[in-house]
C-alpha positions in Angstrom: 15.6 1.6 8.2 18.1 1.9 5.2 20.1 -0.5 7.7 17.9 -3.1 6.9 18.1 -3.1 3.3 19.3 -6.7 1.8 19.2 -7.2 -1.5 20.0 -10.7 -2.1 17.4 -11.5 1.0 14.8 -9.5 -0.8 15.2 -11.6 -4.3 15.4 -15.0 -2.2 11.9 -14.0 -0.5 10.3 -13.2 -4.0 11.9 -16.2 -5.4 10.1 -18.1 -2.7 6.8 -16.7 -3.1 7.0 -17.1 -6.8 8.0 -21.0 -6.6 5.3 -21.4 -4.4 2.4 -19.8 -6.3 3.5 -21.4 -9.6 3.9 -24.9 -8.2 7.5 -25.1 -8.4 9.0 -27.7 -6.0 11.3 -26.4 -2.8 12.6 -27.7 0.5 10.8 -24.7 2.0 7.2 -23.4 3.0 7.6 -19.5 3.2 6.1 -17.9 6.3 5.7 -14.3 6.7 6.0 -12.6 10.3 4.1 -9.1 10.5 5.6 -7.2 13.8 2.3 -4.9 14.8 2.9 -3.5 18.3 -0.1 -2.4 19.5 1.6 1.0 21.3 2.9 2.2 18.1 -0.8 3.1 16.9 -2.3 4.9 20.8 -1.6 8.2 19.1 -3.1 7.4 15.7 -6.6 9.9 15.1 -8.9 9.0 12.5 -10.0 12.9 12.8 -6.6 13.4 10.8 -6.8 10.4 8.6 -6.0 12.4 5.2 -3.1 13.5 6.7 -0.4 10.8 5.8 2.4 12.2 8.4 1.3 10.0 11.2 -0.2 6.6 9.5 3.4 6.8 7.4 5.3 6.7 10.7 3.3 4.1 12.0 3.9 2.1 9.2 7.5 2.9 9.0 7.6 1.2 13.1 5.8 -1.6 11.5 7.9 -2.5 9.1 11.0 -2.0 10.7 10.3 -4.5 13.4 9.3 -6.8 10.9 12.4 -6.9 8.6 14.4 -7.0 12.3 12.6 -10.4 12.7 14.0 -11.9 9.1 10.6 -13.4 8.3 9.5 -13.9 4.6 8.3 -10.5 3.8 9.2 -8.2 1.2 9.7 -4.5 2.1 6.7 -3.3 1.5 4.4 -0.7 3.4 0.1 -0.5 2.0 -1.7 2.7 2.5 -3.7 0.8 4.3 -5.6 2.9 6.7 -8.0 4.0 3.8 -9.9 0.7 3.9 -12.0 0.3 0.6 -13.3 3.9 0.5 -11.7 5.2 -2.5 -13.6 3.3 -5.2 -16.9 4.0 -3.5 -16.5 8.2 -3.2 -15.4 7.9 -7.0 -18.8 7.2 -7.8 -20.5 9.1 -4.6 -20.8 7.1 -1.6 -20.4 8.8 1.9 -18.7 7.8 4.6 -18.4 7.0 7.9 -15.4 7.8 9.5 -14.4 5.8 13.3 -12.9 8.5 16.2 -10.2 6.4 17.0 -7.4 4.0 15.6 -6.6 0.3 16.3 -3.3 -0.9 15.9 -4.0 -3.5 12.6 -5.0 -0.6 10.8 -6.7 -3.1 7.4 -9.1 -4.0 9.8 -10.0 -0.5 10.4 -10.7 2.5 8.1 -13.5 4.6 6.8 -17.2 2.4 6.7 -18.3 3.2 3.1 -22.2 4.2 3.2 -24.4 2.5 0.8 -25.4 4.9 -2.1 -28.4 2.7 -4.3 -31.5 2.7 -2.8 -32.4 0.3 -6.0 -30.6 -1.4 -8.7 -32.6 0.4 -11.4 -30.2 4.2 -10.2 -27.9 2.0 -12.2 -28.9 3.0 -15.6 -27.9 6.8 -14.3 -24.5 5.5 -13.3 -21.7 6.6 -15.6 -18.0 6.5 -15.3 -16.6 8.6 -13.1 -13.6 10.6 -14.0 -10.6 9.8 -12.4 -9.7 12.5 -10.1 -13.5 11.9 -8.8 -14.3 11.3 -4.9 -11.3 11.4 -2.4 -8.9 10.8 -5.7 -6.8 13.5 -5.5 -6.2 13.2 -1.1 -4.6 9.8 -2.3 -2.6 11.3 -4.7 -1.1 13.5 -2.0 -1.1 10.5 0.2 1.0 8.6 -2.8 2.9 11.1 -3.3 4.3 11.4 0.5 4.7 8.2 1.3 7.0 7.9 -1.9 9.2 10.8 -1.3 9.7 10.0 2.6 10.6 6.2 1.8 13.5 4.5 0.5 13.4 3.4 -3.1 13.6 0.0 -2.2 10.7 0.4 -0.4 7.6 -1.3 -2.2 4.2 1.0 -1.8 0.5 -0.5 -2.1 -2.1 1.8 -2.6 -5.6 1.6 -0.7 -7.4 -2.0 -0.1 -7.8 -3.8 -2.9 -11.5 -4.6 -2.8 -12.9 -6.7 -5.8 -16.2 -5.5 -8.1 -18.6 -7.6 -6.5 -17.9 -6.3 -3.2 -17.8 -2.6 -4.3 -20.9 -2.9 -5.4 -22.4 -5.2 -2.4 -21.4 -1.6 -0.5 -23.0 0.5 -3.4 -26.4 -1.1 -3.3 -26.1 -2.8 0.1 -27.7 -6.2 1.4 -30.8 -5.5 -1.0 -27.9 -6.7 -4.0 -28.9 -10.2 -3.0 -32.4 -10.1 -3.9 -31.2 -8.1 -7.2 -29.2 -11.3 -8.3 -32.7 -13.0 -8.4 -34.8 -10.1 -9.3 -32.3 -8.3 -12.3 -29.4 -9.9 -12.8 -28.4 -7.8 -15.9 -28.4 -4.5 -13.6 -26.4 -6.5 -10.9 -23.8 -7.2 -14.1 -24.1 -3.8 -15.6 -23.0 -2.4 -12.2 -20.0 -5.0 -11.3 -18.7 -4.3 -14.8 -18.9 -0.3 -14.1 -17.3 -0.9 -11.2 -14.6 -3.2 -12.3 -13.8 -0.5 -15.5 -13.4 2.1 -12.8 -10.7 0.2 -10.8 -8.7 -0.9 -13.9 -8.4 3.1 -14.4 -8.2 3.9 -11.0 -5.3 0.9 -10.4 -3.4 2.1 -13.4 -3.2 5.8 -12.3 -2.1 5.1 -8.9 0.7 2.8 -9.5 2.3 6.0 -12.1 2.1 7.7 -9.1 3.7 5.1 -7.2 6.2 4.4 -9.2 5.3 0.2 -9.3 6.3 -1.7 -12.3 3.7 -3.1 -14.3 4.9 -6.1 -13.8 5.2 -6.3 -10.4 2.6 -7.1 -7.7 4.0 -7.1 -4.6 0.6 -6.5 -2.0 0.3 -4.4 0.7 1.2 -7.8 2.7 4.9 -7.8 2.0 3.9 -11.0 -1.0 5.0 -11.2 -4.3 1.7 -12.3 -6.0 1.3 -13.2 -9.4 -0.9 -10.3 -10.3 -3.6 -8.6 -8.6 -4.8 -9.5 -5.2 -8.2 -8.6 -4.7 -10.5 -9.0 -1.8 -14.1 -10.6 -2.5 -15.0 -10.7 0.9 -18.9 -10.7 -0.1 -18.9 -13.5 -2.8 -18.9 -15.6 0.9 -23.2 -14.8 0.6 -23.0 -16.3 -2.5 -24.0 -20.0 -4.0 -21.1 -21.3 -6.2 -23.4 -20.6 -9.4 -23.9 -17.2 -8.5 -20.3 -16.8 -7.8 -19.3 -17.7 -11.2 -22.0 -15.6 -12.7 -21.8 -12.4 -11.0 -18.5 -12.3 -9.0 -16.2 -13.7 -11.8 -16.8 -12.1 -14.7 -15.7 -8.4 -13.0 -12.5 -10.4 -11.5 -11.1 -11.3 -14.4 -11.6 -8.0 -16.6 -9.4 -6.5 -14.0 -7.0 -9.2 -14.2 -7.0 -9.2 -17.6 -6.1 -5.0 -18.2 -4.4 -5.3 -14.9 -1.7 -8.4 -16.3 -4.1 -11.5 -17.3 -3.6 -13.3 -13.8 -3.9 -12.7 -10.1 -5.6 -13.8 -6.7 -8.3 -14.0 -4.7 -8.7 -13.2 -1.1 -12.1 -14.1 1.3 -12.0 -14.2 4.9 -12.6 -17.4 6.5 -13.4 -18.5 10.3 -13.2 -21.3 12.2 -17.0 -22.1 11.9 -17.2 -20.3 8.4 -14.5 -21.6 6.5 -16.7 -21.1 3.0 -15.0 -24.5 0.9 -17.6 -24.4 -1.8 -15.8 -21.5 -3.3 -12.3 -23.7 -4.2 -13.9 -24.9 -6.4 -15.5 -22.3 -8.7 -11.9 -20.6 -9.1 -9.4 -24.1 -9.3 -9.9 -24.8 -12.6 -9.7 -21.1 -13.6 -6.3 -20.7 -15.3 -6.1 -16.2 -14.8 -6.8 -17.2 -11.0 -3.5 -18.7 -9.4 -3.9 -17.7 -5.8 -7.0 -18.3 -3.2 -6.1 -16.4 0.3 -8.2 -17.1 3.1 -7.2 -17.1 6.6 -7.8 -21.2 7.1 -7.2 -22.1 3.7 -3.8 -23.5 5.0 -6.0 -26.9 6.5 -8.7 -27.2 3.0 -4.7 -27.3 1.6 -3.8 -30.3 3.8 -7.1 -32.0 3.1 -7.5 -31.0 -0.7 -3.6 -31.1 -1.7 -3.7 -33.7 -4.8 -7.0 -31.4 -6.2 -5.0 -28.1 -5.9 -1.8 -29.2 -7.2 -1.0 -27.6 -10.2 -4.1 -25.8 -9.7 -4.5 -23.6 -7.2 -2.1 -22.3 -4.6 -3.2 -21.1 -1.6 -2.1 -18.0 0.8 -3.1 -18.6 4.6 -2.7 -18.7 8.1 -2.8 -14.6 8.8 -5.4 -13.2 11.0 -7.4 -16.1 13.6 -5.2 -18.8 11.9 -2.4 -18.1 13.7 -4.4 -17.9 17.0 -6.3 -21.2 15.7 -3.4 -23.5 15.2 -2.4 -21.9 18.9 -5.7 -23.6 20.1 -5.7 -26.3 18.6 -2.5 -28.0 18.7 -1.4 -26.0 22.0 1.4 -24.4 20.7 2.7 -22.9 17.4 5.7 -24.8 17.9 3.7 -28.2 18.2 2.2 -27.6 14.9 4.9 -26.5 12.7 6.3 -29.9 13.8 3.5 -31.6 12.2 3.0 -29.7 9.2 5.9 -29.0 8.2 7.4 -31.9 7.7 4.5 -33.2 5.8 4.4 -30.8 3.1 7.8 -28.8 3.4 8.8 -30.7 0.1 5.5 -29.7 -1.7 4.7 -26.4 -2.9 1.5 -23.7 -3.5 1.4 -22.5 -0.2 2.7 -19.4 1.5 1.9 -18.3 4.6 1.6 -15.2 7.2 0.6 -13.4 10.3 1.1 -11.0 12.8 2.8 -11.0 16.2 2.9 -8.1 19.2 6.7 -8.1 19.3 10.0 -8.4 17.7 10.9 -10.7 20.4 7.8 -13.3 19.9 8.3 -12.9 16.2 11.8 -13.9 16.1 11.3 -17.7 18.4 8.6 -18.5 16.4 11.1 -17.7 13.1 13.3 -19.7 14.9 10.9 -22.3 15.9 9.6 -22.3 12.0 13.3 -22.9 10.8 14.0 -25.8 13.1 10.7 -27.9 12.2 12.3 -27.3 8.4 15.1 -29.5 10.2 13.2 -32.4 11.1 
């Protein structure tokens, strides 16, 4: 892999990303090209998953395929195939644990197990200490994947899932009737929650050796802070966003380096717009990622300039512009052209092969010709 190394290339990617999420003007929309072959991950065994020897080489394969394309990714490789349990066995939760391994290993992981049966356990809830629930198996994890990469390779610890969403797994669906029922409980327990992952974000990247001041995700981006997933604030009213969701986002952002992102997932017929708005005119929120984000861009562009930049096109985006516009290649004529001179947008996916991943780079840099 050391082959592969390119310092200058590396700088221009995080130069790019960084023009693009503070709104600074370039000829060039970033796109990121993830290699995932589904072969490398038959072998994988979730009935070893705290042992980091096999998941490492996988994502070593990953990687290296990737950085053979030239896309717009930085070298970096997440511990990804942890999913969000960490912060949920530091305060208790169980888990449930799949037999088997699929090759796009974020979308996999350990299920955590709901561990409030009512909001009111949260007056016994304290915070845990840090070498609490499966704490000290990532440390080991950490710890290997450091000593068996290159320094130049960037580490991400486990999923970065936000405080409402940890605690939408804690208590489970019955959270949504606790909004209504006792709200201060619900906002006791996201701030508990969001305390816990300063500490726990903190300690991991010692042991990762990450600069403070440098958040480079498990995506190969260079955000400008945190990136943290809010998948759940999707069952949420815009109001109930900014009243139980926010406030726990940005205390981590704030002990964590005062700005950062936000990620939801989006579908074709569930593209969840009404939450632009709740975070554009948030100034410690620079970033929305969400898979279809890239078209509320195209539509919204002179209410996000500025604003809010947006991360896109990963997961069924790719596969969406596909159906839509019949090819990728049709697209990125399109698009590209129309807002290649903008800025506040970087994008991403995944391919199944060097080979596919490398035309469409190639396709990608000839619509920056037209």
């Amino acid at each position: 892999m050391n082959d592969l190394y390119n310092p200058q290339r590396f700088e221009q990617i995080e130069d790019r990303h960084q023009n693009a999420f503070a709104w600074r003007r370039q000829d060039y929309i970033p796109l990121g090209i993830w290699v995932v072959n589904p072969e490398y991950a038959v072998d994988l065994d979730y009935g070893q998953w705290l042992e980091p020897d096999g998941f490492l080489d996988y994502q070593i394969k990953v990687l290296t395929d990737s950085l053979t394309v030239g896309s717009d990714l930085l070298p970096v490789i997440g511990i990804n195939h942890l999913g969000t349990a960490l912060l949920n066995t530091m305060f208790g939760a169980e888990l449930f644990v799949p037999k088997t391994a699929i090759a796009t290993l974020q979308d996999n992981g350990p299920t955590p197990l709901q561990l409030l049966e009512s909001i009111e356990q949260v007056d016994q809830m304290n915070p845990p200490p840090i070498d609490s629930g499966l704490m000290p198996q990532v440390e080991q994890i950490c710890r290997h994947y450091r000593e068996h990469l290159p320094g130049w390779v960037g580490i991400d610890g486990p999923i970065n899932n936000g405080p409402f969403s940890t605690a939408m797994e804690l208590r489970g669906s019955g959270i949504l009737m606790d909004l209504i029922d006792d709200p201060q409980r619900c906002l006791k327990l996201v701030n508990l929650i969001a305390a816990t992952k300063v500490e726990a974000e903190h300690h991991l990247r010692r042991l990762l050796a990450c600069p403070v001041d440098q958040f480079h995700s498990q995506f190969g981006i260079a955000g400008p802070g945190l990136r943290i997933g809010e998948d759940s604030i999707c069952c949420l009213s815009p109001e109930m966003i900014a009243q139980f969701a926010l406030p726990g986002v940005l205390e981590v952002l704030r002990l964590a380096g005062g700005s950062g992102y936000i990620h939801f997932c989006s579908l074709d017929h569930a593209r969840y717009e009404q939450i632009y708005p709740v975070f554009r005119d948030c100034p410690d929120i620079q970033v929305i990622s969400s898979q279809l984000a890239f078209e509320y861009y195209a539509k919204h562009l002179e209410e996000l300039r500025g604003h809010l930049a947006i991360e896109s096109l990963y997961a069924p985006g790719y596969s969406y512009v596909v159906e839509t516009y019949g090819s990728f290649t049709a697209w990125a004529d399109e698009f590209v052209p129309r807002f290649k001179n903008e800025s506040g947008l970087v994008l991403y996916f995944q391919v199944d092969s060097v080979d596919e991943g490398r035309a469409i780079w190639d396709r990608w840099q000839a619509a920056h010709r037209k």
